[in-house]
C-alpha positions in Angstrom: 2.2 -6.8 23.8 -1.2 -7.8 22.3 -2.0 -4.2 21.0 1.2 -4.0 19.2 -0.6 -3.9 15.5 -3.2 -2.1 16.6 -1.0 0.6 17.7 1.5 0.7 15.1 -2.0 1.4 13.3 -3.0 4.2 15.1 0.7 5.5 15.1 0.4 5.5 11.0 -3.2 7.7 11.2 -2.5 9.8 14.2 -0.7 12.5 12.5 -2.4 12.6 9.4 -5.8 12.7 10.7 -4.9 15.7 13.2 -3.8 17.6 10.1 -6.6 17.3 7.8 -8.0 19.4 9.1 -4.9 22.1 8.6 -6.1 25.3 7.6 -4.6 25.0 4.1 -4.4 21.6 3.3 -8.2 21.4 4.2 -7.5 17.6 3.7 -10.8 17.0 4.9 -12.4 18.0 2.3 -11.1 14.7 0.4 -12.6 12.4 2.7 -15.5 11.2 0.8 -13.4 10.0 -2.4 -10.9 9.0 -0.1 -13.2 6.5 2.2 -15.6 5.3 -1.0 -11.5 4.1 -2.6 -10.5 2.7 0.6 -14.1 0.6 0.6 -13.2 0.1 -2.9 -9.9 -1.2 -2.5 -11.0 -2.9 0.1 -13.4 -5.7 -1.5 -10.2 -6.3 -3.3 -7.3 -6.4 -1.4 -9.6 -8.0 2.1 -11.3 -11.2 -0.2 -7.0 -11.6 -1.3 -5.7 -11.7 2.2 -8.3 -13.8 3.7 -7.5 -16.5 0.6 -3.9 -16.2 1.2 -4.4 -16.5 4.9 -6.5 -20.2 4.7 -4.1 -21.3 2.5 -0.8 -20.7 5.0 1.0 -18.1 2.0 1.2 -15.8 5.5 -0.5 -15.5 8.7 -0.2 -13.1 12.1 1.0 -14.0 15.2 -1.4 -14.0 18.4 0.8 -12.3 20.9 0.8 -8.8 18.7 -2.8 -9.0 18.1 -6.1 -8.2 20.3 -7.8 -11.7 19.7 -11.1 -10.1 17.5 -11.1 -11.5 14.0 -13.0 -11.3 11.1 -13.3 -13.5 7.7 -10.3 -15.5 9.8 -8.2 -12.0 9.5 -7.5 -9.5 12.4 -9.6 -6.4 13.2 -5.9 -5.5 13.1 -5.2 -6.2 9.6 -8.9 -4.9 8.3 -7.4 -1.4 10.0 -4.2 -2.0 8.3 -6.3 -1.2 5.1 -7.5 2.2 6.1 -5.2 3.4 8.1 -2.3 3.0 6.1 -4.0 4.4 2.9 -5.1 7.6 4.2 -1.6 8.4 6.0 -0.3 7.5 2.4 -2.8 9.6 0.3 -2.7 12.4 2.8 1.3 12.4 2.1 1.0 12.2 -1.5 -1.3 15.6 -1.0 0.6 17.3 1.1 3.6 16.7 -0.6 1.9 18.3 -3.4 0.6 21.6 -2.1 3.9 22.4 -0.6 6.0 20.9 -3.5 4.0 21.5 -6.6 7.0 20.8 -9.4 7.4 17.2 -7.1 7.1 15.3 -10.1 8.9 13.9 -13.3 8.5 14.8 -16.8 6.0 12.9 -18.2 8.5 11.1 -21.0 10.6 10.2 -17.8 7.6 8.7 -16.1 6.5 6.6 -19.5 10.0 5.2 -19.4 10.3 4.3 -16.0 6.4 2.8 -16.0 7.2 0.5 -19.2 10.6 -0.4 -17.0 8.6 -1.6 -13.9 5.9 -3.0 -16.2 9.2 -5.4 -18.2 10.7 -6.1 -14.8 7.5 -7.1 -13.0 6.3 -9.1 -16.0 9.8 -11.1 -16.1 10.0 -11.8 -12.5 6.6 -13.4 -13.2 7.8 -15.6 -15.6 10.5 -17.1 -14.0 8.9 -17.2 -10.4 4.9 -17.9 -11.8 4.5 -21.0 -9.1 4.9 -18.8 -5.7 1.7 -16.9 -5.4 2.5 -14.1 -3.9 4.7 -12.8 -5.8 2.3 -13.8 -9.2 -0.6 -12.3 -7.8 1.1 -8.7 -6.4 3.1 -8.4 -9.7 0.2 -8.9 -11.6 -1.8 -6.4 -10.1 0.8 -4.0 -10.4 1.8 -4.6 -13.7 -2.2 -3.7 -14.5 -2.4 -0.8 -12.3 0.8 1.1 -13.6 -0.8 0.6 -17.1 -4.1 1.6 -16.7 -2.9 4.7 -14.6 0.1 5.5 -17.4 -3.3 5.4 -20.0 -5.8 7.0 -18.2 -4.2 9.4 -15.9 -0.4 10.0 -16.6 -0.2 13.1 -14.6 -1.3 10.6 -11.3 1.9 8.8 -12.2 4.4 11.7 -12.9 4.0 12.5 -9.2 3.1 9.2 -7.2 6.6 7.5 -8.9 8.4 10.4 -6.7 5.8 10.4 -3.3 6.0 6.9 -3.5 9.8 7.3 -2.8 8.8 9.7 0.6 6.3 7.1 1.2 8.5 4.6 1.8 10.7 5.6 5.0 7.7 5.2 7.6 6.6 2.4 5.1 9.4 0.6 6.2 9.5 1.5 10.2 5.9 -0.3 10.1 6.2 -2.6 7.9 9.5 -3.8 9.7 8.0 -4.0 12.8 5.2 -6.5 11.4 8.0 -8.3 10.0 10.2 -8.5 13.1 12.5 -5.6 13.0 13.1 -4.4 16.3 10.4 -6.9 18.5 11.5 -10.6 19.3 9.0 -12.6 16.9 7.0 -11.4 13.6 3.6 -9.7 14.0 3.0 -11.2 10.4 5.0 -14.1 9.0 5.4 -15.6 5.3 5.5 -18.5 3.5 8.7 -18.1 1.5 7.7 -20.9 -0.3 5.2 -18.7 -2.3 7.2 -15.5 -2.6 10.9 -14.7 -3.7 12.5 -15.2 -0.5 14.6 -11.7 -1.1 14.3 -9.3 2.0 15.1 -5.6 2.6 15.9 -6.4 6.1 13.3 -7.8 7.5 10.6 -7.3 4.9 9.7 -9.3 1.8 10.6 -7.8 -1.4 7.2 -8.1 -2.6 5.5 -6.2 0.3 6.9 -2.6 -1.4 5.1 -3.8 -4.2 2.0 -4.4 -2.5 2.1 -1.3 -0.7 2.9 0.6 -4.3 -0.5 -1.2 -6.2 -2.8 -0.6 -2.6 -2.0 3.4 -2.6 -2.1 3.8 -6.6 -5.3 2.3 -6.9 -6.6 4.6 -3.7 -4.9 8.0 -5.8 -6.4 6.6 -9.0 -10.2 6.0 -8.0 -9.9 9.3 -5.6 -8.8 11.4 -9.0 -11.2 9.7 -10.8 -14.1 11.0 -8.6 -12.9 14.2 -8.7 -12.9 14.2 -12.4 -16.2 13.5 -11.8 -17.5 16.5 -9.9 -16.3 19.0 -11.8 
């Protein structure tokens, strides 16, 4: 099943895409701070996976993927990186405009940031040698504090979307990781992560998937800061 990843792609978008263009959520209207983050986020998060992928800290497995490949990385897995943040920032709107009060209190958020930011930073550490896990914490550790400084209101909501974000977060990301399909679509080098797994799926990936959409939200809010 060669088009597996590909799919699971198009499965993430599908939805989405069909309702930006909803007659209230006018989603579309985002789409140019949207696709500039997603290019931004992009020249950092593409350069990181192509590293990691020469140097055997994870890798994807030819019978889920179309054979095309870029930089040594999958048309597959350059997808993964807009696909999967647009279905996540068009949740993180949506949730909004029907759920307005669908955040914390901003004293609640503070506490819970500094929390994440003191766990992150002593996972680090204790576990500094395994790259993945150094790398991903890093960035997050950064990202939460840069968002809790610059825009606090971003992270009284996106600590509670997140949450919604991650049930289909992990239906795809399990099937990468071999939930449900007889080998792994993408595979890890334990040796460079914590070896801890929410079934199938490495502890760090929700991490991952938490710094990739909060950098999106923060660069789209900060454009839009900017027009007005």
């Amino acid at each position: 099943m060669n088009y597996l990843y590909l799919l699971l792609n198009l499965s993430s978008i599908s939805i989405p895409f069909l309702f930006s263009f909803h007659p209230k959520l006018k989603f579309y209207k985002l789409w140019k701070p949207l696709f500039i983050s997603i290019f931004i986020s992009m020249l950092i998060f593409i350069p990181w996976d192509i590293i990691f992928t020469i140097n055997g800290f994870w890798g994807f497995n030819s019978d889920y993927l179309l054979g095309i490949n870029f930089f040594n990385l999958p048309i597959e897995e350059w997808l993964f990186f807009i696909c999967i943040p647009y279905a996540c920032v068009f949740t993180h709107y949506s949730l909004l405009y029907y759920f307005p009060n669908f955040k914390l209190p901003h004293k609640h958020t503070k506490t819970l940031s500094y929390l994440l930011i003191f766990i992150l930073t002593a996972i680090i550490v204790y576990n500094y040698d395994k790259w993945y896990t150094l790398i991903n914490f890093t960035l997050a550790i950064v990202l939460i504090y840069v968002a809790l400084k610059k825009q606090p209101d971003l992270l009284d909501s996106y600590l509670i979307t997140f949450l919604v974000m991650l049930i289909p977060f992990f239906i795809v990301n399990g099937v990468l990781t071999g939930s449900l399909i007889q080998d792994e679509v993408v595979w890890y080098n334990n040796a460079e992560n914590l070896s801890f797994r929410i079934f199938t799926i490495p502890i760090e990936d929700s991490i991952y998937a938490f710094s990739l959409i909060l950098l999106n939200l923060f660069l789209i809010e900060s454009f839009k800061k900017k027009e007005h």
